[in-house]
Each structure stands twice: as C-alpha cells, then as structure tokens.
C-alpha positions in Angstrom: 0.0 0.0 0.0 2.4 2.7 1.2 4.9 1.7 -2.1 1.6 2.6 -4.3 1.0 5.9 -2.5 4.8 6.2 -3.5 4.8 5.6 -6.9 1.4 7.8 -7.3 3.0 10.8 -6.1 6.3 10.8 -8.2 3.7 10.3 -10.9 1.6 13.0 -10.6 4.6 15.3 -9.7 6.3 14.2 -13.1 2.9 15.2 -15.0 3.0 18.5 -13.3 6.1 19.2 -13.9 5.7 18.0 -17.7 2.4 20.2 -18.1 4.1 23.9 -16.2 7.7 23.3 -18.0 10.9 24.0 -16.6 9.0 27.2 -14.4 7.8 25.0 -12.1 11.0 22.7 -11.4 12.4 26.3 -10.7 10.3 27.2 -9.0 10.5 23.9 -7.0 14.0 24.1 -6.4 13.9 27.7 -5.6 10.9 26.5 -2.8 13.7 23.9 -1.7 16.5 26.2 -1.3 18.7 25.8 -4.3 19.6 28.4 -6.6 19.1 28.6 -10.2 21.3 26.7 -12.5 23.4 29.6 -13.5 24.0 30.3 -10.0 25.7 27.2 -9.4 28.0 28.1 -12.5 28.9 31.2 -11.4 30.3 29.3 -8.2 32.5 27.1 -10.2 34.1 29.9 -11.8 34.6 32.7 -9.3 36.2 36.4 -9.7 39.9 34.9 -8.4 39.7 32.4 -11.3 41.6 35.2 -13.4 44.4 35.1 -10.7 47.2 37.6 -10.0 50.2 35.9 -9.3 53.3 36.9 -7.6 56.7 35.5 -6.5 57.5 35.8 -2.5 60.4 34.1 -1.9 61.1 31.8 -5.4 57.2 30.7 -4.6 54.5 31.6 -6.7 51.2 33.3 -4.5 48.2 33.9 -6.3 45.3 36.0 -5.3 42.3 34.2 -3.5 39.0 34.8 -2.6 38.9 35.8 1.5 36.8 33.1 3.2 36.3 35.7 6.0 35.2 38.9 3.7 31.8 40.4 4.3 31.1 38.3 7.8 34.4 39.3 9.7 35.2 42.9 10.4 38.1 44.6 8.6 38.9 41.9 6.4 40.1 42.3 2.7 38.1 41.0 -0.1 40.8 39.0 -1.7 44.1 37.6 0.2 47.5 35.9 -0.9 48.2 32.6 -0.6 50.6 30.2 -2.0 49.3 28.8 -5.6 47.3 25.3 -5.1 45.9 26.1 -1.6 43.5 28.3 -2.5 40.5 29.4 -1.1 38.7 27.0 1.3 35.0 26.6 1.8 35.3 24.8 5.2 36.1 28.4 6.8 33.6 29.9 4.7 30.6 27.8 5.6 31.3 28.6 9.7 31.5 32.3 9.0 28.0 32.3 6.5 26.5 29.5 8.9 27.0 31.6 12.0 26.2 34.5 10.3 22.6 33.7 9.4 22.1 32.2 13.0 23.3 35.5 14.6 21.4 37.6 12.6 18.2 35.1 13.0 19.1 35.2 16.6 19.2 39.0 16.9 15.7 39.7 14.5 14.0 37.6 16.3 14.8 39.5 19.5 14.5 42.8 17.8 12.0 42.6 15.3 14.0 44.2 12.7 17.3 43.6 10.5 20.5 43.9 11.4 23.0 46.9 10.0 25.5 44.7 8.3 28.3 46.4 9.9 27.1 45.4 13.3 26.3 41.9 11.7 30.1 42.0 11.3 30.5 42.5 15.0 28.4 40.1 16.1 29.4 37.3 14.1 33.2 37.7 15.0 32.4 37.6 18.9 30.4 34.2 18.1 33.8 33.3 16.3 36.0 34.3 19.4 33.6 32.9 21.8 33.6 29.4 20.0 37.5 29.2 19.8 37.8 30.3 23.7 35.0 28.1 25.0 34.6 25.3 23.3 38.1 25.1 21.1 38.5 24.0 17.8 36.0 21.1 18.2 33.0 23.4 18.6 34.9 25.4 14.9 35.0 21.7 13.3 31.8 20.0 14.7 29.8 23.5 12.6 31.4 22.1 9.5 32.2 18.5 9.2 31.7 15.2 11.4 34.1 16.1 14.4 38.0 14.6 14.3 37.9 12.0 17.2 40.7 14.5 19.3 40.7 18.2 19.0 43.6 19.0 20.7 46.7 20.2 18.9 49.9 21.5 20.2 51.7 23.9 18.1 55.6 25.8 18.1 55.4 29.2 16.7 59.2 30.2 15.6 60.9 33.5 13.5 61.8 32.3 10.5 65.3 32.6 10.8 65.9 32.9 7.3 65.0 36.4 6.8 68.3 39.1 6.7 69.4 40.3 10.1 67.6 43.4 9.6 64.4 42.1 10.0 64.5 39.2 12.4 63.1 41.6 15.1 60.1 42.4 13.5 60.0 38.8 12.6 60.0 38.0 16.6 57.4 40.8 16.9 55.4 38.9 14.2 56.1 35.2 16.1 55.2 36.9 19.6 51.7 38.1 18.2 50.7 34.9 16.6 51.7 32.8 19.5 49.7 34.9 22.5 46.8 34.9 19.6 46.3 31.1 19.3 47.3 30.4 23.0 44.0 32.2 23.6 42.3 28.8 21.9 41.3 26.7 24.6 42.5 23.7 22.5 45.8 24.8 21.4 48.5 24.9 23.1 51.6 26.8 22.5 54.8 25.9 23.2 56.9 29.3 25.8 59.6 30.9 23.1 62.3 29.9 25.6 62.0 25.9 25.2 61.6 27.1 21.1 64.8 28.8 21.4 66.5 26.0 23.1 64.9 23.4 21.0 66.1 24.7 18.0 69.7 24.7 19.5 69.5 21.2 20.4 67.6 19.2 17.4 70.8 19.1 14.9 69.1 21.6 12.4 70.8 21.6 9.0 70.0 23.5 6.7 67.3 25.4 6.0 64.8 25.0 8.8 61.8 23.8 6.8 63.0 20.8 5.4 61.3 17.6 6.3 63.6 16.4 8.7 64.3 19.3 10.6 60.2 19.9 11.0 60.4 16.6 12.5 63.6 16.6 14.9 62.0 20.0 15.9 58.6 18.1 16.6 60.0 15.4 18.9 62.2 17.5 20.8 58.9 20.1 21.7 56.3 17.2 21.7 54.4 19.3 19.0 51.9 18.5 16.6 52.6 21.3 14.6 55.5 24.0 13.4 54.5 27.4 12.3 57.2 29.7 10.9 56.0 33.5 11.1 58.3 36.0 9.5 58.2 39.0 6.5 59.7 38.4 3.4 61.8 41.9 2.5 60.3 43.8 -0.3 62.3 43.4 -3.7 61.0 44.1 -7.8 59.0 47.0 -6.4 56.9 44.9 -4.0 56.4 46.5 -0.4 56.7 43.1 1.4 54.6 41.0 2.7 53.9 39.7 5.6 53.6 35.4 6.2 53.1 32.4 8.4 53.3 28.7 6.9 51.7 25.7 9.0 54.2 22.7 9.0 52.7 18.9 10.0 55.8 17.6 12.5 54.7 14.5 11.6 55.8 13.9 8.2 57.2 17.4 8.1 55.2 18.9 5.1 53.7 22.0 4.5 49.8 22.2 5.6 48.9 25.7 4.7 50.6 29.0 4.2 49.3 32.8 4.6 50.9 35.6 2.8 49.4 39.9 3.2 51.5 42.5 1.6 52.6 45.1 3.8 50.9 47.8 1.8 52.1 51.4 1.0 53.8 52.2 4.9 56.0 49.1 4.2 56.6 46.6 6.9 56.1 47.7 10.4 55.1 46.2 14.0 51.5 47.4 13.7 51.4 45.8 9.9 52.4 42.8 11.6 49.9 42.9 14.5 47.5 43.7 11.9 48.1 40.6 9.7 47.9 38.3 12.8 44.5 39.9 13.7 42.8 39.5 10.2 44.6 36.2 10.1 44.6 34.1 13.5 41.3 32.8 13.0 42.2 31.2 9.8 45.7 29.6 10.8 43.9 28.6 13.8 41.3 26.6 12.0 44.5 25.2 9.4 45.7 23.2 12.6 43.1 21.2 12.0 44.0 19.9 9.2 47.3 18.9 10.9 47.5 14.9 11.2 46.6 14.6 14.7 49.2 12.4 16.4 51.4 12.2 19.7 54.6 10.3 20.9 55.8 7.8 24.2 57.5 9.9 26.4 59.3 7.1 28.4 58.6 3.5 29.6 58.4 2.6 33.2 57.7 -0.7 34.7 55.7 -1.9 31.8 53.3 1.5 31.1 53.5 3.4 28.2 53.6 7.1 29.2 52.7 9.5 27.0 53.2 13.2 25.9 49.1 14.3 25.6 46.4 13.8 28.2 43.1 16.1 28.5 44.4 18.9 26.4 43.9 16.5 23.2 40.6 15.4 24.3 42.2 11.4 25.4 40.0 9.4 27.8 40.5 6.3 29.8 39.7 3.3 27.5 40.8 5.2 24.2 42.6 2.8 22.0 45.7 4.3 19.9 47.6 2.8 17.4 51.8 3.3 17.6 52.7 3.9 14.1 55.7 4.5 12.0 55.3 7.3 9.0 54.9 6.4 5.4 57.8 6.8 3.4 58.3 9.3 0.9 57.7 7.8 -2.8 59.8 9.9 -4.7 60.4 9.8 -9.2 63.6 8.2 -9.5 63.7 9.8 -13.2 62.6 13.6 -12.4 62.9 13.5 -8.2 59.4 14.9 -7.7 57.9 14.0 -4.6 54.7 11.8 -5.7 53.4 11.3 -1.9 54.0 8.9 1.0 52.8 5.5 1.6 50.5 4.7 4.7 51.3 4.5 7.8 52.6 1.1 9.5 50.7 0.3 12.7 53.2 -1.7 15.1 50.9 -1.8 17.7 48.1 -0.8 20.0 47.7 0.7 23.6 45.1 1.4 26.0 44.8 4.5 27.8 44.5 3.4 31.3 45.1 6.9 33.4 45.3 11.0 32.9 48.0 12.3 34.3 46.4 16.3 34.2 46.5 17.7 30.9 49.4 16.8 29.3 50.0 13.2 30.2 48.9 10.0 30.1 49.3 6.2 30.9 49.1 3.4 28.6 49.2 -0.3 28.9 50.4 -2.5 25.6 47.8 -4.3 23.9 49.7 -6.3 21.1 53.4 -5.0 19.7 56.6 -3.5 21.4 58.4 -3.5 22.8 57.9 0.8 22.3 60.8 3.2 22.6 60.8 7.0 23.3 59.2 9.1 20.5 57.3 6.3 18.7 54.5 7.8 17.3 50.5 6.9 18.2 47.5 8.0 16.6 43.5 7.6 17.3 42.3 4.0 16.3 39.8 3.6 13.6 
C-alpha cells in the first residue's frame, strides 16, 4: 500500500512538472533552497579564477577569494596565498553558517534587520567565543563530522631565514601569533624559551623547513605542529609582505601557508599585529587539518607514558595505534615527490590513566616493545 502511494505521487509530480515546464522545477527548487542553474555556474568559476600571481620568496602566491570577507570585520576581499591552496570553503561555511544564526538570533529578539556592519561584529564575537569556549572542536563540529581529538599542540618560531635586519620584526610577528592562538582553549603553544632551546639542540641543518628538521623540531617540543612566522623583505617594487606557513611535524610537510603584503607604509610592528588579527582565525582553523598524532615519552615498569592527556581530548579506555610514518615515494627519473605511503601500525595501547593535561598512561595491547618518540595515533 504505502509503495503505491509512493509511486502515485512521483507520478503526478512528473505530470505537473511535464504540463508547467521547466518554471515549475524552478520554482520547485527555488521552494527547496537551491539556486538557479546559472548560479551554481557562477560558483564554479569565481572572480579569483583570473588570478594575480606573484613570486615571495622563489614561490608563486596567487590571489584568493577571503573566506572571511563580508562576515568578519576589517577583512580584505581578496588575500594571498601560495598557488594550489586556495581558497577553502570549510572556513567559509562557519562564517555564513553563523552568520545567518546570529542575525536570525538577533531579529528575532529585535524585530528588525540587522546593519550589516554590526552583523560583522556580532558574528566575530560568536567566532572568538567558540574558539575560547569550546576550542577547535566546537569550529570543526559547525562544518564536518568532528576529528575523534581536537587538541593540537603547536611551536610558533621567527623564520630565521629572513636578513638580520628584520628578524626583530619577525620576533614581533612570532610573539603576536603565539599569544593569539594560545588564547584557543585547545591549542596549546609551546613558551619561546623551550623554542629557542629546542632549535639549538635538534641538529638543524640546513634550512629549517625541510622535512627532517620539522620533525627533529617536533619530537624535541612534543608538538603537533611548526609554524614559521616572519616578513619576506620587499624586492621588484613589492612593499613586502607579511607570512606564516603551517608545518605537520609529523611527516614534516607543509599544511597551509598565509601571505598579506605590507601595503604602501612598508613593513612595520603594527602591519604585523594587523596581519595576525585578520589572520589568527584562519591559521587557527588550518591546525586542524594537521594529522593529529602524539609520541611515548618514556617506559616505566611496563606502562606506556605518554606526551598528551586532556588537552587533546584522550579518555581512559581510548585505544591508539603506535605507528611509523609512510615513506616518501619519490620519481627516480625527475625527483618529484609523488606522496608517501600509509602508515605502518606496530601496535596498539590502551589508555589506562590522565596524568592532568598533558600526560597519560598506557598499557600494551599487542606489539613493542615501544621506545621514546614512537608515534600513536586515534584507532579507527
């Protein structure tokens, strides 16, 4: 019976739709929310796609769309960011998501629409509020099914690779973005002083964003993430610019990158604290995207200690895989990079006690035996 009544109402909705033309499906989908076809076509081919690109650094940055523009105060319609990490929607989605449920919030109180400028206002203390209160998760459960730990600790260091000139506005610019995402609930940011001596200690050589040293730096900090703030000094008539690039210590590649020009005054302090107030929200949300991982800190008497407790969102009875990183498949002809295998999982532990926030106890479930700085990650 209820597969007839099924059948007869996709038939007569065919036959109207056959009978009022393509109006009616229009108007149908308009009814539904969806825009008109055009609409969608315009997406796929936005403003940016006739990109500006320039050179910072040997690196080609091309203009994109501002996922923040229009629902977050003072924010440029279009930013720069290094070419093939481009614009993304998950950022976008929050901002027009909480927008609508502010305003709706607000009118319904009010009885009347919101100026958009105070719209603006409102919308970026929901933003601040979600990031002190309820962390990163609360940003990532708004968008996509939540990661299973939210936590992420992160080393922000002045790129030492900029001339002597500028490394103290670079330490300005490191300073700023630090205090800014220590103010996350679930980040955590490593004190400059164990930085400084970290960097002294981990064997760097060479430059300091190759692969291994992102790594060597991870261990020896216990980090999840590296972030190198500094300016790049102007040169071909540029004015500068002004840029922070997300590093995953785990396999010790590049997750995202950020890049403002300094504008006509050049670079200076307050272009930096500028460019880590228009940005923090975004590089904040980019260590999500940071392969979520942590390491043994010691063995003792058969437990498993550990390096992250309640600050990454562990519980007593969470199951974690120790796991050694994929290797890098590389083109023996040309040398390009083509990616990295999976991981290897060597074994499996069971959180068994917290010690605070930073630490925990595990017991060994299968594999071993485990050394310090093995790596774990969430079980599937």
């Amino acid at each position: 019976m209820q597969k007839d009544l099924v059948a007869l109402i996709v038939s007569v909705t065919f036959l109207l739709f056959a009978a009022c033309g393509c109006g009616a499906w229009e108007r149908m989908k308009s009814w539904a929310g969806y825009g008109k076809d055009e609409d969608v076509a315009e997406e796929l081919v936005p403003p940016e796609a006739q990109q500006e690109t320039v050179m910072v650094d040997g690196k080609p940055y091309v203009r994109s769309k501002n996922p923040y523009w229009l629902t977050y105060p003072d924010q440029p319609e279009y930013i720069y960011v290094e070419k093939g990490r481009e614009f993304k929607g998950m950022q976008a989605y929050l901002m027009d998501a909480l927008a609508k449920r502010v305003a709706a919030q607000q009118q319904k109180a009010a009885g009347k629409a919101i100026p958009p400028d105070k719209l603006q206002e409102m919308v970026r203390a929901e933003v601040d509020r979600i990031l002190r209160e309820q962390g990163l998760g609360g940003y990532v459960s708004r968008t996509r099914d939540k990661a299973p730990y939210s936590g992420r600790a992160v080393a922000v260091i002045a790129n030492p690779e900029t001339p002597a000139s500028y490394q103290g506005l670079n330490l300005t610019l490191a300073t700023a973005l630090a205090d800014t995402l220590s103010r996350t609930r679930d980040i955590k940011v490593v004190p400059q002083e164990r930085v400084r001596e970290a960097v002294a200690k981990a064997g760097i050589h060479g430059k300091l964003s190759l692969r291994r040293n992102i790594q060597a730096l991870g261990d020896h900090l216990g980090v999840q993430a590296v972030i190198l703030a500094g300016v790049v000094p102007p040169e071909k008539g540029t004015s500068g610019f002004y840029a922070a690039e997300i590093y995953d210590a785990f396999l010790g590649n590049k997750v995202d990158s950020v890049v403002a020009p300094a504008g006509s005054d050049g670079l200076k302090p307050d272009g930096a604290a500028r460019f880590v107030r228009d940005n923090g929200l975004r590089l904040s949300a980019s260590l999500m995207e940071v392969d979520w991982f942590g390491r043994v800190e010691f063995l003792k008497e058969g437990k498993v200690y550990l390096n992250l407790g309640q600050n990454a969102g562990l519980k007593v009875g969470d199951r974690l895989r120790v796991v050694t990183p994929g290797k890098e498949v590389v083109n023996p002809q040309t040398g390009a990079v083509l990616g990295y295998t999976a991981d290897e999982t060597v074994g499996e532990l069971k959180v068994t006690e917290l010690l605070g926030t930073t630490g925990a106890v595990a017991t060994a479930l299968r594999g071993g035996p485990f050394k310090p700085n093995d790596k774990v990650k969430a079980a599937n």
